[in-house]
C-alpha positions as a LaTeX table, in Angstrom:
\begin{tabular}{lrrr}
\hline
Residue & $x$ (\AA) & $y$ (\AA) & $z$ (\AA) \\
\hline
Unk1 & 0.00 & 0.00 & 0.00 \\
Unk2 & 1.28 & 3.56 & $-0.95$ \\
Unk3 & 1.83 & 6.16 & 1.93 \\
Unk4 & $-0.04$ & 9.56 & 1.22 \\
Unk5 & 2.52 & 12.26 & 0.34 \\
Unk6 & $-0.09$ & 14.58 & 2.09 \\
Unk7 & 1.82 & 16.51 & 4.62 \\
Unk8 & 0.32 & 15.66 & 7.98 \\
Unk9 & $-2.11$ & 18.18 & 9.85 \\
Unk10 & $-0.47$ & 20.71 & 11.86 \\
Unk11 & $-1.61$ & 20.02 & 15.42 \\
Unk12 & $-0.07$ & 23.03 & 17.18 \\
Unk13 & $-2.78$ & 24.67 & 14.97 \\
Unk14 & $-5.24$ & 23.91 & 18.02 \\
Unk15 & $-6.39$ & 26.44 & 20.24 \\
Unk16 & $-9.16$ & 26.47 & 23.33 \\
Unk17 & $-12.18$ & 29.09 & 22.56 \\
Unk18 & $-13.88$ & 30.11 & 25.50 \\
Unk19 & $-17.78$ & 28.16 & 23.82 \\
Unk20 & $-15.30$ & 24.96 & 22.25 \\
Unk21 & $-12.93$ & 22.72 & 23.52 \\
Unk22 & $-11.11$ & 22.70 & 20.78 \\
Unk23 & $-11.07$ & 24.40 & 16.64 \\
Unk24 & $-9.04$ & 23.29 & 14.01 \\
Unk25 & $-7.82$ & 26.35 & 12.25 \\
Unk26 & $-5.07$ & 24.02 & 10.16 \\
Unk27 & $-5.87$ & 26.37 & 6.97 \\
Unk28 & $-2.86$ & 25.86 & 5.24 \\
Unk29 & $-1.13$ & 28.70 & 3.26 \\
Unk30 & $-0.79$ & 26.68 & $-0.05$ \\
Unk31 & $-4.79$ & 26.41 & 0.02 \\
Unk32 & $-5.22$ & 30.71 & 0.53 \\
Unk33 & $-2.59$ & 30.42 & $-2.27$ \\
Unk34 & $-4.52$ & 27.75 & $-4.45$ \\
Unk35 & $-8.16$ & 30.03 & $-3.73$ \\
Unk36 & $-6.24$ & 33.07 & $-5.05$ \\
Unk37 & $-4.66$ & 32.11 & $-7.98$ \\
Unk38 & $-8.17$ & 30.36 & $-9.01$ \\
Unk39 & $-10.08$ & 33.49 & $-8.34$ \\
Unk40 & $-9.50$ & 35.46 & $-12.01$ \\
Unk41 & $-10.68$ & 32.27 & $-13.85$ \\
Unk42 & $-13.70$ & 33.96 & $-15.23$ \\
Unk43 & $-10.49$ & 37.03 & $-16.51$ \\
Unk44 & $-8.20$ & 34.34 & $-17.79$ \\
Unk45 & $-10.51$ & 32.32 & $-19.70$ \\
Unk46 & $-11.75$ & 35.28 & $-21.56$ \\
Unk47 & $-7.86$ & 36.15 & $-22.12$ \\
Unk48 & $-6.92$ & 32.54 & $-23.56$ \\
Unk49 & $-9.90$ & 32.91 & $-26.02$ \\
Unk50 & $-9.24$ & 35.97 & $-27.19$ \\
Unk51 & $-4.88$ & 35.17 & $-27.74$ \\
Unk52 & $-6.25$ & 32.13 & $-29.46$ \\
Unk53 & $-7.88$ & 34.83 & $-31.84$ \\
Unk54 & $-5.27$ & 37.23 & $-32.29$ \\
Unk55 & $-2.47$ & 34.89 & $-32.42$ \\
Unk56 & $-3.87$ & 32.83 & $-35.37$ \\
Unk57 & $-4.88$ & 35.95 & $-37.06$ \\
Unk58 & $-0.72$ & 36.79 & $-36.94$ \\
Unk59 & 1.00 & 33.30 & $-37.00$ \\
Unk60 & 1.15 & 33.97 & $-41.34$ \\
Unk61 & 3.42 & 36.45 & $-40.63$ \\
Unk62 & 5.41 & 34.11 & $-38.69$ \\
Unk63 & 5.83 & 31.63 & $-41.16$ \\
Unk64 & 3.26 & 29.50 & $-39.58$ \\
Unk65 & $-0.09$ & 28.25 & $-40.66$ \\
Unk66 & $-2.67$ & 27.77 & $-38.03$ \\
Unk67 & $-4.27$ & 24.52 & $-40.03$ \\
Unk68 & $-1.12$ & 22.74 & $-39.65$ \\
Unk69 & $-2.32$ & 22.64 & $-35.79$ \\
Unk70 & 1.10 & 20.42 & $-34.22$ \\
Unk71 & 3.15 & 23.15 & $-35.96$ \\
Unk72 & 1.65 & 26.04 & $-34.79$ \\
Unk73 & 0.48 & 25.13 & $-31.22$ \\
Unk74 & 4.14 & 23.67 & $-30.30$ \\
Unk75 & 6.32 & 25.86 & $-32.15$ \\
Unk76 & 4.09 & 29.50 & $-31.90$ \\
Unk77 & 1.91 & 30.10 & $-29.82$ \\
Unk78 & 2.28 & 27.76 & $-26.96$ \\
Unk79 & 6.01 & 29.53 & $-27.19$ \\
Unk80 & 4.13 & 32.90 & $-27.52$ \\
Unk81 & 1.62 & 32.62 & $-24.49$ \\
Unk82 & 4.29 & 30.80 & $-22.45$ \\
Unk83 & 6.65 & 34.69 & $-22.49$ \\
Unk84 & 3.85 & 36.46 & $-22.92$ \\
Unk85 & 0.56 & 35.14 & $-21.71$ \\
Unk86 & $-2.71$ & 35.46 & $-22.60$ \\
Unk87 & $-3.74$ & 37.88 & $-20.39$ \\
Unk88 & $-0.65$ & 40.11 & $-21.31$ \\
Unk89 & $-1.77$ & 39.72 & $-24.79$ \\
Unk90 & $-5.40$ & 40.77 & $-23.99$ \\
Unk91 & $-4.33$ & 44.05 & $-22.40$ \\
Unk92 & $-2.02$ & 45.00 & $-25.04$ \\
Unk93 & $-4.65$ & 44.05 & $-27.86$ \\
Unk94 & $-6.98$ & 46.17 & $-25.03$ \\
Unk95 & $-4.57$ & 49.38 & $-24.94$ \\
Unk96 & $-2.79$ & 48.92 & $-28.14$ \\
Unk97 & $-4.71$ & 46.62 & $-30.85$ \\
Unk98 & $-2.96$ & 44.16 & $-33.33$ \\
Unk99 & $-0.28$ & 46.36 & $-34.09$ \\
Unk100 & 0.68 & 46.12 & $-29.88$ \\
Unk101 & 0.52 & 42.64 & $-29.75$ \\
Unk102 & 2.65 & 42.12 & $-32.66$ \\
Unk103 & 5.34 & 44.72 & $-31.32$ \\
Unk104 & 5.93 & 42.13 & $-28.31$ \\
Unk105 & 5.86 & 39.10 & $-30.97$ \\
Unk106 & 8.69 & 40.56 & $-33.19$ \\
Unk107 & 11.03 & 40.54 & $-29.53$ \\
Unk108 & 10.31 & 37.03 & $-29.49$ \\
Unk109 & 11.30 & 36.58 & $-32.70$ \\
Unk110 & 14.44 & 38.45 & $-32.36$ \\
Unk111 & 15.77 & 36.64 & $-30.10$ \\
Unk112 & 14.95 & 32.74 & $-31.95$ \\
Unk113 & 12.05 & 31.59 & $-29.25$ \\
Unk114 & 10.14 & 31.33 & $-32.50$ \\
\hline
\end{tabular}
């Protein structure tokens, strides 16, 4: 039988309240953490469709074709929205339009990441 790699509950984290005997407050910080980084989900999945737009809309000027999907997903814009992200990419198409978006594109491509 495999051990759980679950950290074991912090006891100390015990204390006497004058109506309990005891309370739990073990609330780790990984799970604040976790609730936090979950919280823009409704921002973020608005941002990933909308790079999924733009950056098919520029790949041709790339050199890569968006129908030849294992091409362009490994070698553009998973490379793109890895430096940049999509929700980078949504507030410079936001502030800037195409023309923004493809300023920040050309730096990748300057230095070979695609």
């Amino acid at each position: 039988m495999q051990r759980s790699r679950r950290p074991r509950f912090n006891t100390v984290a015990c204390v006497k309240r004058p109506s309990h005997k005891h309370h739990d407050t073990d609330i780790r910080v990984a799970l604040s953490y976790h609730n936090l980084s979950d919280a823009d989900f409704s921002n973020s999945i608005a941002a990933v469709t909308e790079s999924q737009v733009l950056l098919a809309s520029l790949a041709p000027k790339y050199g890569f074709d968006p129908a030849n999907v294992t091409t362009y997903n490994n070698k553009f814009r998973n490379v793109v929205l890895a430096y940049l992200s999509p929700e980078r990419l949504s507030v410079l198409y936001t502030n800037g339009g195409l023309p923004a978006v493809q300023r920040e594109i050309d730096k990748l491509q300057r230095v070979h990441a695609i």
